[in-house]
Backbone as JSON Lines, residues from 0, in Angstrom:
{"i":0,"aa":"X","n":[0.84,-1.17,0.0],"ca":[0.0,0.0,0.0],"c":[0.89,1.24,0.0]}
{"i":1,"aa":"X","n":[0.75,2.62,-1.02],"ca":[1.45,3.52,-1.27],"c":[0.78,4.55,0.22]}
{"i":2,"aa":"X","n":[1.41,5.1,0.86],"ca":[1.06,5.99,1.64],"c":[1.54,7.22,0.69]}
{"i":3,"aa":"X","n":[0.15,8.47,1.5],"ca":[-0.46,9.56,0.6],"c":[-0.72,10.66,1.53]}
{"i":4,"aa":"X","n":[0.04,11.75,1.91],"ca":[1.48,12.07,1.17],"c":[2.3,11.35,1.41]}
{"i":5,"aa":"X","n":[2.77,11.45,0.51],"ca":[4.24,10.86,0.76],"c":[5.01,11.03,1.99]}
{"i":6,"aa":"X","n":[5.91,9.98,2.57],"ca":[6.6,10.63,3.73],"c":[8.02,11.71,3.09]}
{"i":7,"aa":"X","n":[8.15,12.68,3.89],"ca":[9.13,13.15,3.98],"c":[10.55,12.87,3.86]}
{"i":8,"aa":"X","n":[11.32,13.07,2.91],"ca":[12.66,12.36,3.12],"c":[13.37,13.08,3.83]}
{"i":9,"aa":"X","n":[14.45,12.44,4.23],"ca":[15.63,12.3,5.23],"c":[16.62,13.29,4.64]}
{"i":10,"aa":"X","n":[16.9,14.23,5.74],"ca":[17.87,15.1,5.11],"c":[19.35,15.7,5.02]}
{"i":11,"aa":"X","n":[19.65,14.53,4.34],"ca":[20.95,13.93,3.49],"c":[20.89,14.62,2.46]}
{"i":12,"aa":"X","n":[22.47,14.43,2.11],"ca":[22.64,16.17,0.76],"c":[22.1,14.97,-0.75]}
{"i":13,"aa":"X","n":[22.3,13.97,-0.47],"ca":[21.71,13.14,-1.82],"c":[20.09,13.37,-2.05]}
{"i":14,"aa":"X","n":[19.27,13.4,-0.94],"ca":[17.66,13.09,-0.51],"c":[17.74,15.05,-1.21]}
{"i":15,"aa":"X","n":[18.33,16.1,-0.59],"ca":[17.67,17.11,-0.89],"c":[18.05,17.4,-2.24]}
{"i":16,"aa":"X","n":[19.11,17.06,-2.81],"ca":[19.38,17.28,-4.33],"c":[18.12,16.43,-5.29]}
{"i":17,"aa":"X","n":[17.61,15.37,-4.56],"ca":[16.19,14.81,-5.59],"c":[15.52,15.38,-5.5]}
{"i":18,"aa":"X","n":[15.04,16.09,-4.22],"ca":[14.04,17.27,-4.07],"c":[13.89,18.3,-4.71]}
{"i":19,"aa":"X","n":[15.3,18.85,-4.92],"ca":[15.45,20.11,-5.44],"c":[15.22,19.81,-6.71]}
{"i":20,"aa":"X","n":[15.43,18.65,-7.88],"ca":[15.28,18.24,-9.2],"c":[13.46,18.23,-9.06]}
{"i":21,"aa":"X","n":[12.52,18.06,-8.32],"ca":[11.83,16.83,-8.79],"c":[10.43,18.11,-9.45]}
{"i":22,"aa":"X","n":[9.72,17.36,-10.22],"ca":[8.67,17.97,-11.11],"c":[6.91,17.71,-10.04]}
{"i":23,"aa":"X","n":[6.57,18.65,-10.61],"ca":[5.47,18.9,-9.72],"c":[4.4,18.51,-10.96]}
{"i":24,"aa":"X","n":[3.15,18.26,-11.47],"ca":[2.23,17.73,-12.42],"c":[0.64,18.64,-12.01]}
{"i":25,"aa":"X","n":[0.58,18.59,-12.99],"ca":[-1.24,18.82,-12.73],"c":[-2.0,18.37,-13.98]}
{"i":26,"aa":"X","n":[-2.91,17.69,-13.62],"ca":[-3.33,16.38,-14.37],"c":[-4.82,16.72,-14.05]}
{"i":27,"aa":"X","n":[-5.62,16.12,-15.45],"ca":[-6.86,15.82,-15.43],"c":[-7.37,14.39,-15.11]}
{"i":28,"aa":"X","n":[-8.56,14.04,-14.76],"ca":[-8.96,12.57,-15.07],"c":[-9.89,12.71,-15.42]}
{"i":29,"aa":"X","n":[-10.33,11.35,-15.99],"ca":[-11.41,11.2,-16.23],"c":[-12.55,9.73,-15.37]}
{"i":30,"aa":"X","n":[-13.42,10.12,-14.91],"ca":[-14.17,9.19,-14.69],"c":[-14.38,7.8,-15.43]}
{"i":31,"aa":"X","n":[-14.27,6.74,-15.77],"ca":[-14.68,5.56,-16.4],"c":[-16.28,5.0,-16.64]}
{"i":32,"aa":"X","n":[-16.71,5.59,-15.02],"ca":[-18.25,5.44,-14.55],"c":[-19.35,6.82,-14.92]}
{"i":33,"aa":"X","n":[-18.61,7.86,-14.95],"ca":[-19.57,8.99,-14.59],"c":[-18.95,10.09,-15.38]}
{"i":34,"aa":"X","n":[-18.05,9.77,-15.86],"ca":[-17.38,10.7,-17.29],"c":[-17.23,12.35,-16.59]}
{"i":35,"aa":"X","n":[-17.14,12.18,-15.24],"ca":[-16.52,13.77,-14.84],"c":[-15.4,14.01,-15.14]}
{"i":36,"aa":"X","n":[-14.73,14.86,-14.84],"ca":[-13.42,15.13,-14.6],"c":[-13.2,15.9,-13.13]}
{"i":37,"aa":"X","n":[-11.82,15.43,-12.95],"ca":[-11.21,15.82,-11.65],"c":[-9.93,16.74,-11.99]}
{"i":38,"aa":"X","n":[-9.27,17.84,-12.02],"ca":[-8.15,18.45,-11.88],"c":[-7.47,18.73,-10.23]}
{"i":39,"aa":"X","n":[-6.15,18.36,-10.44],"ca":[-4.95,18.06,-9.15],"c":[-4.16,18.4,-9.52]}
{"i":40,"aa":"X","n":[-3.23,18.36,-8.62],"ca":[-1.99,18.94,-9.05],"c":[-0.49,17.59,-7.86]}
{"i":41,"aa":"X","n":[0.22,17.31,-8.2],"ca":[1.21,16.42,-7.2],"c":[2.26,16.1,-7.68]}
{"i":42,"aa":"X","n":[3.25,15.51,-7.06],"ca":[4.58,15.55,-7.32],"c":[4.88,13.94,-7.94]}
{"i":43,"aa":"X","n":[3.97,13.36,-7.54],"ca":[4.19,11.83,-8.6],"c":[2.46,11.38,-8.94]}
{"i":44,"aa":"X","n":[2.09,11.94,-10.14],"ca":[1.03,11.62,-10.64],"c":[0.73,10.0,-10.64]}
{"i":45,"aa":"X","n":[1.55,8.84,-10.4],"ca":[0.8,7.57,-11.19],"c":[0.65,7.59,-9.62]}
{"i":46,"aa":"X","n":[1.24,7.54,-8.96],"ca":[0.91,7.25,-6.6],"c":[-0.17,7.77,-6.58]}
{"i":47,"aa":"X","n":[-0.5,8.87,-7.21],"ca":[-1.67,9.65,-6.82],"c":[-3.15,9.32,-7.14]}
{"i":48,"aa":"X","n":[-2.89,8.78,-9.13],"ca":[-3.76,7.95,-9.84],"c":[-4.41,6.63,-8.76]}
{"i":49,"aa":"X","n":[-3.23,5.91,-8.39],"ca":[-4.04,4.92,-7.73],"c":[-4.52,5.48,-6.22]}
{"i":50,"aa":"X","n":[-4.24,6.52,-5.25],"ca":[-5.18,6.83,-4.39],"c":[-6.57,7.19,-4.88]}
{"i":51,"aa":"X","n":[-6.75,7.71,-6.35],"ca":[-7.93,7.87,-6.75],"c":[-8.87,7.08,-6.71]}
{"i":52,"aa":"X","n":[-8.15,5.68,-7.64],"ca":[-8.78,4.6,-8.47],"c":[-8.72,3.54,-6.75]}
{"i":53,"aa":"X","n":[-8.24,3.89,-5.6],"ca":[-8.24,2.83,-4.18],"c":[-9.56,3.51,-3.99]}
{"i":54,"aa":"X","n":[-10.3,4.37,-3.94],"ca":[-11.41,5.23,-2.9],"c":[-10.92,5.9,-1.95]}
{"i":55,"aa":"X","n":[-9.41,6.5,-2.02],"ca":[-9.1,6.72,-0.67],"c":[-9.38,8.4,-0.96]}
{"i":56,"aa":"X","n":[-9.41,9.09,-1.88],"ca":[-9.58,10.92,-2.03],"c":[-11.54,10.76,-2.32]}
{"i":57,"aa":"X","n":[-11.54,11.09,-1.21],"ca":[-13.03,11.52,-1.02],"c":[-14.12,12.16,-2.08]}
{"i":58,"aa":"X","n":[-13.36,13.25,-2.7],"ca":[-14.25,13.9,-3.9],"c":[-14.31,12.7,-5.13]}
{"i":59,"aa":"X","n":[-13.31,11.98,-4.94],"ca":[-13.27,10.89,-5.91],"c":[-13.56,9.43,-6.21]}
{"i":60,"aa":"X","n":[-14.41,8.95,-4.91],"ca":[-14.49,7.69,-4.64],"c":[-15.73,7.44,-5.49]}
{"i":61,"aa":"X","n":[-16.51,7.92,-5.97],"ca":[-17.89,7.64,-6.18],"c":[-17.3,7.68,-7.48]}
{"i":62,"aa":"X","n":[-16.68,8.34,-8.22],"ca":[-16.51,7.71,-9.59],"c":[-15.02,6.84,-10.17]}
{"i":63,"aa":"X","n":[-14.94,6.5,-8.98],"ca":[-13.75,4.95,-9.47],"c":[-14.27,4.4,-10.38]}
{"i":64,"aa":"X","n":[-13.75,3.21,-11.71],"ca":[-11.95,4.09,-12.17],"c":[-11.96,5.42,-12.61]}
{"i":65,"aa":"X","n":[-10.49,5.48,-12.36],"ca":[-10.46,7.0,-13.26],"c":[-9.19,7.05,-13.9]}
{"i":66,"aa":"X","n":[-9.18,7.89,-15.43],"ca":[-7.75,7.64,-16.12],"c":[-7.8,8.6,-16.22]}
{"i":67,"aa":"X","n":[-6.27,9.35,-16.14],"ca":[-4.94,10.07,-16.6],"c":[-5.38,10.43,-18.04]}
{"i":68,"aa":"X","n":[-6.29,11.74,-18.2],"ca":[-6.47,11.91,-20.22],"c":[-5.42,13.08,-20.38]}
{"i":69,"aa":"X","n":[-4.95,14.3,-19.2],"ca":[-4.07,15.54,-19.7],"c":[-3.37,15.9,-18.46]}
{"i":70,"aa":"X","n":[-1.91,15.59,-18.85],"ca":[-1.04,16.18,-17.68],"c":[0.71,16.88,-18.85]}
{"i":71,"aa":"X","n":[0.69,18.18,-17.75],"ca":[1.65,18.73,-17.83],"c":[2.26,19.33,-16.79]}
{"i":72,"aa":"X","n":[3.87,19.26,-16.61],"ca":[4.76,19.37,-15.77],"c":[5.41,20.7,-15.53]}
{"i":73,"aa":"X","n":[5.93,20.99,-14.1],"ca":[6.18,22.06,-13.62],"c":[7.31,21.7,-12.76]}
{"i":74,"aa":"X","n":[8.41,23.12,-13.09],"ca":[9.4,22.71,-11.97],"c":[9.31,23.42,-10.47]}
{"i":75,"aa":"X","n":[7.72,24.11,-10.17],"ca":[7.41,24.43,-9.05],"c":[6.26,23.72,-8.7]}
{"i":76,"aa":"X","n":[5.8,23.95,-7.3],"ca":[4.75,23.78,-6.66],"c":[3.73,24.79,-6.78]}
{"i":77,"aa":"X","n":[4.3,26.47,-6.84],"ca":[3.37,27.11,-6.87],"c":[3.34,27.17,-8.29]}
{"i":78,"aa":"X","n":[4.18,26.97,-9.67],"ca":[3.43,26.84,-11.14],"c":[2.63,25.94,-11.44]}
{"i":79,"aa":"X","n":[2.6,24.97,-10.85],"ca":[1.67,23.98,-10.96],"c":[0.54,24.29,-10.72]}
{"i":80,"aa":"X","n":[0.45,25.01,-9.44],"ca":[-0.96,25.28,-8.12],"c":[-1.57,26.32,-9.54]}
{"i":81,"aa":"X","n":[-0.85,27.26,-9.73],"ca":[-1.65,28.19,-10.96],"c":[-1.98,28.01,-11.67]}
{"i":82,"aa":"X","n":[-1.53,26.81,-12.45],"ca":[-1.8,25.72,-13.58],"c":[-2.94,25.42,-13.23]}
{"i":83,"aa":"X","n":[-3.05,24.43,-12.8],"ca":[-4.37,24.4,-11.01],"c":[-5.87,24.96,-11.71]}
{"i":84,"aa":"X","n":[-5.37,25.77,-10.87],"ca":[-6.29,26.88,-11.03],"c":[-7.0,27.71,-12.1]}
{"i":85,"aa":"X","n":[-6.31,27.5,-13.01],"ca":[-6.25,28.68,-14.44],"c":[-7.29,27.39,-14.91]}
{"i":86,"aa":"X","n":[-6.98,25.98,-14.77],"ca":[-7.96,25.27,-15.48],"c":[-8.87,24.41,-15.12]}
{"i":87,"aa":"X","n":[-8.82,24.77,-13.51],"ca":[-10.26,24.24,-12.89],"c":[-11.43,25.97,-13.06]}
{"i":88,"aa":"X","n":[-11.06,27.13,-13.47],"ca":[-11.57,27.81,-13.78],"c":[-12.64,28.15,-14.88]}
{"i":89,"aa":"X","n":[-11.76,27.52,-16.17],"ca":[-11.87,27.16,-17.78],"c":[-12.68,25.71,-17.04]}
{"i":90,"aa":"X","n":[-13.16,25.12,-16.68],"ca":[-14.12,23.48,-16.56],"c":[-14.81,24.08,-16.84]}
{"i":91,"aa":"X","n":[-15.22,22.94,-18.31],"ca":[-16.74,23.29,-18.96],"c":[-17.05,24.13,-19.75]}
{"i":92,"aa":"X","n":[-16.04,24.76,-20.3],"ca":[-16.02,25.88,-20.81],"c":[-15.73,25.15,-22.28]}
{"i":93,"aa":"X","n":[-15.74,26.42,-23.28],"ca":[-15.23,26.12,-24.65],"c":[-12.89,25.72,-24.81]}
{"i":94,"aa":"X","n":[-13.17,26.41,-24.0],"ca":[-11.3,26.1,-23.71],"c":[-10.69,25.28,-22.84]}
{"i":95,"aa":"X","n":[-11.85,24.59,-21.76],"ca":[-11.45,23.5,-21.19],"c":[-11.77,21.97,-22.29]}
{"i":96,"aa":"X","n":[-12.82,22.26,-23.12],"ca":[-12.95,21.1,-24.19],"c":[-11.69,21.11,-25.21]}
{"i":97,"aa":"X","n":[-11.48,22.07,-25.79],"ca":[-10.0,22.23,-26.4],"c":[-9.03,21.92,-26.1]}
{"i":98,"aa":"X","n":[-8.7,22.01,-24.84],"ca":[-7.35,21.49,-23.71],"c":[-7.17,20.21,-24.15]}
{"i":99,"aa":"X","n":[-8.64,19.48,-23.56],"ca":[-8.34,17.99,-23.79],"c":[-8.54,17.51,-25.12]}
{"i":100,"aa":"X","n":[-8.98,18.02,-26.13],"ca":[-8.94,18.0,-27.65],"c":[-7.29,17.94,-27.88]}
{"i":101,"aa":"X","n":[-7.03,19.12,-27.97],"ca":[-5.28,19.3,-28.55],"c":[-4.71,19.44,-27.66]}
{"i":102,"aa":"X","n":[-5.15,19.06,-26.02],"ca":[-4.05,19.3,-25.38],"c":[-3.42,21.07,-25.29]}
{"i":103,"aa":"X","n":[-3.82,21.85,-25.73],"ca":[-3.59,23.12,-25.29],"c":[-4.32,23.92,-25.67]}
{"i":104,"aa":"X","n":[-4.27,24.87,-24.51],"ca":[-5.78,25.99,-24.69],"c":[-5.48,27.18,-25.99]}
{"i":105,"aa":"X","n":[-6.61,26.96,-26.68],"ca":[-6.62,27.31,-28.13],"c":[-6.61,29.33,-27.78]}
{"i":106,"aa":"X","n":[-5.84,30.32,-28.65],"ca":[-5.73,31.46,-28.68],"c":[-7.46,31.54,-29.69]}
{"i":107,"aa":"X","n":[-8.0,32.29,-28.56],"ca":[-9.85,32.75,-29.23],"c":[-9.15,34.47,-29.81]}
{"i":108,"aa":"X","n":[-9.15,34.53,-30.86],"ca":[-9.14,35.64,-31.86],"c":[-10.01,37.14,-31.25]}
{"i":109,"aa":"X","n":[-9.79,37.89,-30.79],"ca":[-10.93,38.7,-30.38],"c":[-11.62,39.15,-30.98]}
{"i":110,"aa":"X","n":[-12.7,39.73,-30.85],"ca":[-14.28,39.92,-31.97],"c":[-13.72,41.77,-32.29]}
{"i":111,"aa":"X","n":[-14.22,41.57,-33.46],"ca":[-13.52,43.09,-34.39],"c":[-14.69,44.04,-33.44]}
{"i":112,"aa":"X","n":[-13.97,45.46,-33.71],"ca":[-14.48,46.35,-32.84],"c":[-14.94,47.1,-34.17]}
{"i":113,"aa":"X","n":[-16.26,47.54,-34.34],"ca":[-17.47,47.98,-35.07],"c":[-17.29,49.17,-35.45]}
């Protein structure tokens, strides 16, 4: 069983140099059962996938399985968190369907001024 968070590593100059490398993710899913989507953000997306797909994240138990359809990587915590955010904002929208279409949010042309 993966424990969630992760524990803390030990701080040895080897343990904080992986730290200092490591990539932060923010990822969509998708429901299997109920075709929602979920947006997160974490530092090892597949550990996280299966706390989803165990029942153990609460907002997410009712629609176990769930797959991994759009993730992109960050070498912060807080670019990620904004990442985050910028596209749990866009849910449902015409540019959150595009995301997961091409994978990136499409430039909307602005409407000519009259």
């Amino acid at each position: 069983m993966v424990e969630w968070p992760p524990p803390r590593m030990a701080g040895g100059p080897a343990q904080r140099e992986k730290r200092r490398f490591a990539m932060f993710y923010v990822y969509i899913l998708v429901s299997l059962k109920t075709g929602k989507h979920y947006i997160g953000c974490t530092r090892d997306h597949m550990i996280r996938l299966s706390y989803h797909n165990n029942g153990r994240v609460r907002s997410t138990k009712n629609g176990v399985p769930w797959k991994i359809i759009y993730i992109e990587k960050f070498p912060t915590k807080q670019e990620a968190y904004k990442r985050e955010q910028k596209i749990k904002k866009m849910k449902g929208g015409i540019q959150f369907k595009e995301l997961l279409k091409h994978g990136e949010v499409a430039e909307w042309p602005k409407a000519a001024v009259c």
